[in-house]
One Martini backbone bead per residue (centre of mass of N, CA, C, O) as a GRO file, in nm:
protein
  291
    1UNK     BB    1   6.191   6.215 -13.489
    2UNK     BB    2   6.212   6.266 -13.850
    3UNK     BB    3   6.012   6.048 -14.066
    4UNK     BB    4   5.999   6.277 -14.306
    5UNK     BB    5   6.163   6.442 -14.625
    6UNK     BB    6   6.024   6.671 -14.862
    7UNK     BB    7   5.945   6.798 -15.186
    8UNK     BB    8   5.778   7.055 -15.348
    9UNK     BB    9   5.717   7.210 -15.618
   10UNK     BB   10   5.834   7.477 -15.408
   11UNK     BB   11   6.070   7.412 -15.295
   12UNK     BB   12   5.942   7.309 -15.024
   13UNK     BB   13   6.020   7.184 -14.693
   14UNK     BB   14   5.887   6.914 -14.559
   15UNK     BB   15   5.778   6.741 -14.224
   16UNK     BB   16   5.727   6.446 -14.029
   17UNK     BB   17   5.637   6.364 -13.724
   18UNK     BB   18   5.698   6.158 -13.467
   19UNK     BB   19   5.532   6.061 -13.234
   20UNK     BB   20   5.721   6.000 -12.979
   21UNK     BB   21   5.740   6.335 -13.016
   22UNK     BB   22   5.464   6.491 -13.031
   23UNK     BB   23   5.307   6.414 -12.772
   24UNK     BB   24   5.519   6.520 -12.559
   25UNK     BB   25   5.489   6.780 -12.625
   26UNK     BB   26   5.262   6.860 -12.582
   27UNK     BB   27   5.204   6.739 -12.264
   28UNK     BB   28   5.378   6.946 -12.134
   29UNK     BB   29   5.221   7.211 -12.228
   30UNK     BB   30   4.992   7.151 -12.078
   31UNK     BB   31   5.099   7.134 -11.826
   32UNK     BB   32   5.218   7.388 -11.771
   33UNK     BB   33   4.915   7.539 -11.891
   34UNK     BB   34   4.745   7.362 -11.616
   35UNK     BB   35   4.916   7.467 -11.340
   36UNK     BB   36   4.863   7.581 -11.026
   37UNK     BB   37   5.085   7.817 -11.094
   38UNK     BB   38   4.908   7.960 -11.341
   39UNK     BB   39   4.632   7.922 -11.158
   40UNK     BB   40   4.483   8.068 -10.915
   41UNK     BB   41   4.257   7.956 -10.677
   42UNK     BB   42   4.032   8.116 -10.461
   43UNK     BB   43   3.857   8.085 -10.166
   44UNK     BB   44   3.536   8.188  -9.980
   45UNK     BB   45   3.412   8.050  -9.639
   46UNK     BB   46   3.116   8.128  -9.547
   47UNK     BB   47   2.998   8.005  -9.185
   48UNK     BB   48   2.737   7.857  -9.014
   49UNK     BB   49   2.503   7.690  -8.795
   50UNK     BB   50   2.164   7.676  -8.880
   51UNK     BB   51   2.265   7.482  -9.181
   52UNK     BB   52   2.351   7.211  -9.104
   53UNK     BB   53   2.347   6.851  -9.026
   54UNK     BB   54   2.125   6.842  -8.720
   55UNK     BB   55   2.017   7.139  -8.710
   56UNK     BB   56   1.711   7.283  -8.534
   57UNK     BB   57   1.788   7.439  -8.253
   58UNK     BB   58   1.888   7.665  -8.040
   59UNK     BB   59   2.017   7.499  -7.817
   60UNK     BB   60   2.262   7.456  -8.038
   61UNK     BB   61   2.342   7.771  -8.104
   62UNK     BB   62   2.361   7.965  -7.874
   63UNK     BB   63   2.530   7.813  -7.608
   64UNK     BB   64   2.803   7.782  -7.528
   65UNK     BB   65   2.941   7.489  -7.443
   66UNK     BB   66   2.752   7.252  -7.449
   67UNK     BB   67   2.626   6.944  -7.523
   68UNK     BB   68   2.427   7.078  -7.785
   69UNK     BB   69   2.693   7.244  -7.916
   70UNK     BB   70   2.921   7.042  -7.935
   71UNK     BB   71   2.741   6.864  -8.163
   72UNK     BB   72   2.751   7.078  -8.370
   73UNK     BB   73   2.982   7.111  -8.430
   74UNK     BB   74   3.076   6.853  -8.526
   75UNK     BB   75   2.884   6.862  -8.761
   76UNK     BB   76   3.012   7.075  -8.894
   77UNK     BB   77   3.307   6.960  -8.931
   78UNK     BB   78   3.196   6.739  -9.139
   79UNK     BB   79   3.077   6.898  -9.359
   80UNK     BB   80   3.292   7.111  -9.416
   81UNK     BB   81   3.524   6.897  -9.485
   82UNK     BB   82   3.340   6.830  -9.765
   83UNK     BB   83   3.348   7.068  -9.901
   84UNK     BB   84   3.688   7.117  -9.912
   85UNK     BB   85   3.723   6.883 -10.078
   86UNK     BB   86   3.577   6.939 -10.309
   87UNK     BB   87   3.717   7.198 -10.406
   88UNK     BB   88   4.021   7.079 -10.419
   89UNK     BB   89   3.906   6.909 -10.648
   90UNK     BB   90   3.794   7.119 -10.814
   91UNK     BB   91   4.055   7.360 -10.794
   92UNK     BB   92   4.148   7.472 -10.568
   93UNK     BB   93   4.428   7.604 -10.395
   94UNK     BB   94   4.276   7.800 -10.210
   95UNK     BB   95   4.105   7.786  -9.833
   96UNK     BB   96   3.897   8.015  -9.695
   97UNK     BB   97   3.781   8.009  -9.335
   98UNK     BB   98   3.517   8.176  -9.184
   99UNK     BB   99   3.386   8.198  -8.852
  100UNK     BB  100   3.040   8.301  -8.853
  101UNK     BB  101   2.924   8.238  -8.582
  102UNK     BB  102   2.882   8.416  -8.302
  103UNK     BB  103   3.043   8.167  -8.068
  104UNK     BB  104   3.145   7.975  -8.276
  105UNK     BB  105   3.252   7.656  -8.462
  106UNK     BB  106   3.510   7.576  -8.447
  107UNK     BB  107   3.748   7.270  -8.454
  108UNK     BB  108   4.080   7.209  -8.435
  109UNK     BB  109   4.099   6.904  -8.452
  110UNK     BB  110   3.885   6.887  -8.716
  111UNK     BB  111   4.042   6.989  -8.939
  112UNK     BB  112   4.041   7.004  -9.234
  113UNK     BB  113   4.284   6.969  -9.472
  114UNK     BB  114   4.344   7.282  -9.736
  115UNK     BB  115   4.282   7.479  -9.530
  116UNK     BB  116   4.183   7.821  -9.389
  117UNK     BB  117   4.107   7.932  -9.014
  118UNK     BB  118   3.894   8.159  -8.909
  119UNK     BB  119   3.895   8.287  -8.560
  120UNK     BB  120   3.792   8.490  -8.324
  121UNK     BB  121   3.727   8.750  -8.107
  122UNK     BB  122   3.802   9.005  -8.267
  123UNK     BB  123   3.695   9.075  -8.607
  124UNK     BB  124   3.609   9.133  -8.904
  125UNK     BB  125   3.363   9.030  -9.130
  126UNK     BB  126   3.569   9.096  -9.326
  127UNK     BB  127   3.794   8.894  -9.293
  128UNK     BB  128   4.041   8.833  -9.604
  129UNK     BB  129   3.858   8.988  -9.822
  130UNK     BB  130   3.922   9.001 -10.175
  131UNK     BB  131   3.995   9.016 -10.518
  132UNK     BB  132   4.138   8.752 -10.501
  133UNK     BB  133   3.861   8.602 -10.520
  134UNK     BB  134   3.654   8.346 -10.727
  135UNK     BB  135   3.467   8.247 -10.461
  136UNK     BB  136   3.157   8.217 -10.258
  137UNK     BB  137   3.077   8.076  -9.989
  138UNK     BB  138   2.789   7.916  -9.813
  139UNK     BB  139   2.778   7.779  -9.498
  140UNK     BB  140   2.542   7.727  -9.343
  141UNK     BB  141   2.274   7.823  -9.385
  142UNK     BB  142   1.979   8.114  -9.336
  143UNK     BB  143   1.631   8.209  -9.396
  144UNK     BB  144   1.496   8.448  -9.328
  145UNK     BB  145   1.307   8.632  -9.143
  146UNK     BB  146   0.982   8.490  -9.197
  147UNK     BB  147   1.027   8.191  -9.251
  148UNK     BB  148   0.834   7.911  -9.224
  149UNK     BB  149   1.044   7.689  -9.359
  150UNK     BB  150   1.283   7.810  -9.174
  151UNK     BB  151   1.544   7.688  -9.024
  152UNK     BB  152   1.627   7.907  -8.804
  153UNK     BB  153   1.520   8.168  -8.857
  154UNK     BB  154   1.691   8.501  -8.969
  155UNK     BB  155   1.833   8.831  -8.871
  156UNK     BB  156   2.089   8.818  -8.657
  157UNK     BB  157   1.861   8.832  -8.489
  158UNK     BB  158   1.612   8.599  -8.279
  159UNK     BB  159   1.523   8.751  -8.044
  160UNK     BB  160   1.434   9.064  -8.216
  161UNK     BB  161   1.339   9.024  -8.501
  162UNK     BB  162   1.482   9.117  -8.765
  163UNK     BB  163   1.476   9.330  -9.035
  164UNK     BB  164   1.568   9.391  -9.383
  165UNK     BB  165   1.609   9.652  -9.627
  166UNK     BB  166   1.756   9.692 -10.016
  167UNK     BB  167   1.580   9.916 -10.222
  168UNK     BB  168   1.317   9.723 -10.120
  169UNK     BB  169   1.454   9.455 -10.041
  170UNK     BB  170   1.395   9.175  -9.834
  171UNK     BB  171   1.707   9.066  -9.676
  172UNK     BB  172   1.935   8.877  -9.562
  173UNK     BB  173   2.184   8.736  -9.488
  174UNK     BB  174   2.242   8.576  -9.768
  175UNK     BB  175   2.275   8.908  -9.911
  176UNK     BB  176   2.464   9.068  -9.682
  177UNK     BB  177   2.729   8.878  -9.771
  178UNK     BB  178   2.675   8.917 -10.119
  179UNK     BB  179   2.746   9.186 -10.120
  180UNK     BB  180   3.028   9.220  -9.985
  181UNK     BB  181   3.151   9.070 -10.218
  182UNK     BB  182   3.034   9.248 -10.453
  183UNK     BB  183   3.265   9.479 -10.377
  184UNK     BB  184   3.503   9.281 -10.488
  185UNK     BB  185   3.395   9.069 -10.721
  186UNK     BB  186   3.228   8.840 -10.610
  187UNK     BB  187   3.103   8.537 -10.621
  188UNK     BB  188   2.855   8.298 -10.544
  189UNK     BB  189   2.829   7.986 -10.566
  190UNK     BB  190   2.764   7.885 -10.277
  191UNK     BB  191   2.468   7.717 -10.095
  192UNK     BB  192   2.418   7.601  -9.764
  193UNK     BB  193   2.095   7.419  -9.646
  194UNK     BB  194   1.819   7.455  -9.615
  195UNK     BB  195   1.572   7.480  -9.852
  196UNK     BB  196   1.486   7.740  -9.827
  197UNK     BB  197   1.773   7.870  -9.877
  198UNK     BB  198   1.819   7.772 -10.153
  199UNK     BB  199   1.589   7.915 -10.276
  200UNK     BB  200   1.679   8.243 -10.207
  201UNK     BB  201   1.975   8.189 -10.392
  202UNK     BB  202   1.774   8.160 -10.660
  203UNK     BB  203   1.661   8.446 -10.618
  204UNK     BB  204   1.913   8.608 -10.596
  205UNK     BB  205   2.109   8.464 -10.718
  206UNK     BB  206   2.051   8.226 -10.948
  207UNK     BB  207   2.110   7.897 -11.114
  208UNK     BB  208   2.419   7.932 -11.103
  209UNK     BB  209   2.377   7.861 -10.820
  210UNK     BB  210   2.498   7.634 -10.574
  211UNK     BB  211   2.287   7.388 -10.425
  212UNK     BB  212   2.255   7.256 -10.062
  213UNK     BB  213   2.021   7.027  -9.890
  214UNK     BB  214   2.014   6.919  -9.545
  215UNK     BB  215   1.707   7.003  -9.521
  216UNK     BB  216   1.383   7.022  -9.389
  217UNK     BB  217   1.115   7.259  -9.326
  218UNK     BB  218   0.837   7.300  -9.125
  219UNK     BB  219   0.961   7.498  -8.887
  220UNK     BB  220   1.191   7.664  -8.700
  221UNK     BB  221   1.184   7.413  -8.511
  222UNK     BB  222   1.189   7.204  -8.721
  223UNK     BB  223   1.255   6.863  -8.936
  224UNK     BB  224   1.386   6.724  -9.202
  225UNK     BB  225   1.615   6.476  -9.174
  226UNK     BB  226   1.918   6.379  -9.311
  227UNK     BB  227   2.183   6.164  -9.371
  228UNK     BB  228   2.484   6.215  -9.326
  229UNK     BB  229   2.617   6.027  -9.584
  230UNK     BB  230   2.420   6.218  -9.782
  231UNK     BB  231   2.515   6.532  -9.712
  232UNK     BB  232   2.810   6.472  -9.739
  233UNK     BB  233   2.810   6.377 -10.077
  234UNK     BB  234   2.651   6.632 -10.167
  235UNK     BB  235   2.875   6.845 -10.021
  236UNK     BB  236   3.077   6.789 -10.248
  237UNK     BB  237   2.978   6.770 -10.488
  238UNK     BB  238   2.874   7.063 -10.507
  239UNK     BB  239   3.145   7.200 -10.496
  240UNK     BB  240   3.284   7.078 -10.751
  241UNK     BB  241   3.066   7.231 -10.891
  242UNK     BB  242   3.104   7.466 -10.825
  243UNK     BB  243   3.408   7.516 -10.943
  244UNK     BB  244   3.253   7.518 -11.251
  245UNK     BB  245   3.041   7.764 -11.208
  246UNK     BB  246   3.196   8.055 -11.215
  247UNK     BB  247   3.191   8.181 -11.474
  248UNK     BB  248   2.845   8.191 -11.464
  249UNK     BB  249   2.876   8.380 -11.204
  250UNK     BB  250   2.768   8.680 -11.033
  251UNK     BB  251   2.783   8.966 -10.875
  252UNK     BB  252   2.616   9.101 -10.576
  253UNK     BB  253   2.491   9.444 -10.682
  254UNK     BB  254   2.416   9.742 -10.588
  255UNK     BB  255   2.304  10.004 -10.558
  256UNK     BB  256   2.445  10.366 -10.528
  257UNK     BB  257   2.284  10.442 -10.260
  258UNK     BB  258   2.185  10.215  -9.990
  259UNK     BB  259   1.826  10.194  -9.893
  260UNK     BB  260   1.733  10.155  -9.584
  261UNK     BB  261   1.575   9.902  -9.319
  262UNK     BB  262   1.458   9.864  -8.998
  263UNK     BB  263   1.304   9.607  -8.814
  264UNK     BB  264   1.268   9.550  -8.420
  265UNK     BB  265   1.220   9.445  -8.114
  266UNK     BB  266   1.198   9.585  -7.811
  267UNK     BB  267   1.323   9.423  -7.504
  268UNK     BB  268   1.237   9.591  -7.296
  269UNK     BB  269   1.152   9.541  -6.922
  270UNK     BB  270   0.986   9.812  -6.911
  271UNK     BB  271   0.760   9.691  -7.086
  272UNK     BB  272   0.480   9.550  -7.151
  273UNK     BB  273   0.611   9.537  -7.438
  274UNK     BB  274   0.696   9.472  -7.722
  275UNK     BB  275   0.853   9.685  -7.974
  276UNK     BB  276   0.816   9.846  -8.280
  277UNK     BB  277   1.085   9.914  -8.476
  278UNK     BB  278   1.168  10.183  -8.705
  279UNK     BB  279   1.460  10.208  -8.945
  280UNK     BB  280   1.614  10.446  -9.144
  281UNK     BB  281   1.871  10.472  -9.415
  282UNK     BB  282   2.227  10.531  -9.548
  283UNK     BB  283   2.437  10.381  -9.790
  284UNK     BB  284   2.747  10.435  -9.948
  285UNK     BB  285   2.837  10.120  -9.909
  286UNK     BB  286   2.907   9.768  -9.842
  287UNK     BB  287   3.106   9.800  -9.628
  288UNK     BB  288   2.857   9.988  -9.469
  289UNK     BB  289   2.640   9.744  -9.346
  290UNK     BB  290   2.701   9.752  -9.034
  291UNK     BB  291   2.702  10.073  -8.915
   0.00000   0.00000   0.00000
């Protein structure tokens, strides 16, 4: 209603609405333009196994289906979990989760609830990674091959020790993850796992890339773990600020074409010993990053 109407001194009328009617007109336009119909947020969650809570040794994610193995997915699915909560309470609309890990860790009995969850081989690296998300997880990471302190550290293969520069700079998995998403302009948010690999992601992305720490390296199969309540609390509160953190995230872009190295050992049981094999190549684009 119209609390009152006068005129000013150049006849022209003026007048106040009454607060009862003045505030639900905001609060309207509010919701209006601030409704997840009107900005959809989609995040994409690439994963692994080597960086959860409780996992320190090969024993737990080589050889699928053992029983060293499947306590370790399940640990895989506690953590991730607290991930997608937070994420969803921090504003994601969409959250596609890709099972990254070589052997596979979704249980999907496990599945936490608003997330889509891609598992099972064959299927692209990047598949279903498209220039509509706004922001890319790594989630359960591990620290590139030759790091002290780095649980389970590795590049591709830890049987083979690969090792990868690209324009000069020696990357891991999470460096080629993100070049990979950075050429469709998507930023790394958060990366999860334990110190050494969040140390490199603060490297590679900058500080304004959220890290969660779930445990610490001695050496590569041993570790100073931290109690599962501990760090699923960490990855819940991680996420959330993950997904404030968005716009001050920039995408991992290499210039190109990409000059590309890797050593790593011939493991032929015809030699008398592993032999170390160095090759050079180009690549022309991200896509092409692991032709």
């Amino acid at each position: 209603m119209i609390k009152k109407i006068k005129t000013n001194k150049n006849g022209i009328i003026s007048f106040r609405l009454s607060l009862n009617l003045l505030i639900p007109a905001i609060m309207s336009l509010f919701l209006i333009y601030s409704s997840p119909a009107s900005a959809q947020l989609k995040i994409y969650v690439l994963t692994d196994l080597e960086g959860v809570s409780g996992v320190y040794k090969f024993a737990q994610t080589r050889e699928k289906d053992t029983p060293l193995n499947i306590q370790a997915c399940e640990y895989f699915m506690g953590d991730l979990a607290a991930v997608v909560r937070g994420l969803r309470d921090g504003g994601a609309t969409e959250i596609v989760v890709l099972d990254g890990h070589g052997s596979q860790a979704v249980i999907p009995h496990l599945m936490e609830p608003g997330a889509k969850y891609i598992t099972g081989k064959p299927r692209a690296r990047t598949f279903g990674l498209d220039e509509s998300f706004a922001g890319e997880v790594q989630f359960g990471a591990h620290a590139m091959m030759g790091t002290p302190d780095g649980v389970l550290n590795h590049t591709q293969s830890s049987r083979s020790e690969n090792r990868y520069w690209y324009n000069g700079v020696e990357s891991g998995e999470l460096a080629q993850a993100a070049i990979t998403a950075g050429y469709f302009g998507v930023p790394t948010i958060l990366v999860t796992g334990d110190v050494a690999v969040c140390r490199e992601a603060t490297k590679f992305f900058g500080p304004n890339c959220i890290t969660v720490a779930v445990k610490e390296g001695i050496s590569r199969e041993a570790a100073i773990l931290y109690p599962f309540e501990e760090t699923r609390k960490a990855l819940y509160k991680g996420a959330r600020k993950a997904i404030a953190a968005i716009p001050k995230c920039k995408p991992y872009i290499l210039e190109v074409p990409i000059k590309a190295r890797m050593e790593y050992l011939d493991l032929d049981p015809g030699l008398p010993k592993p032999k170390l094999i160095t090759k050079e190549w180009t690549i022309p684009d991200a896509l092409h990053l692991f032709d």
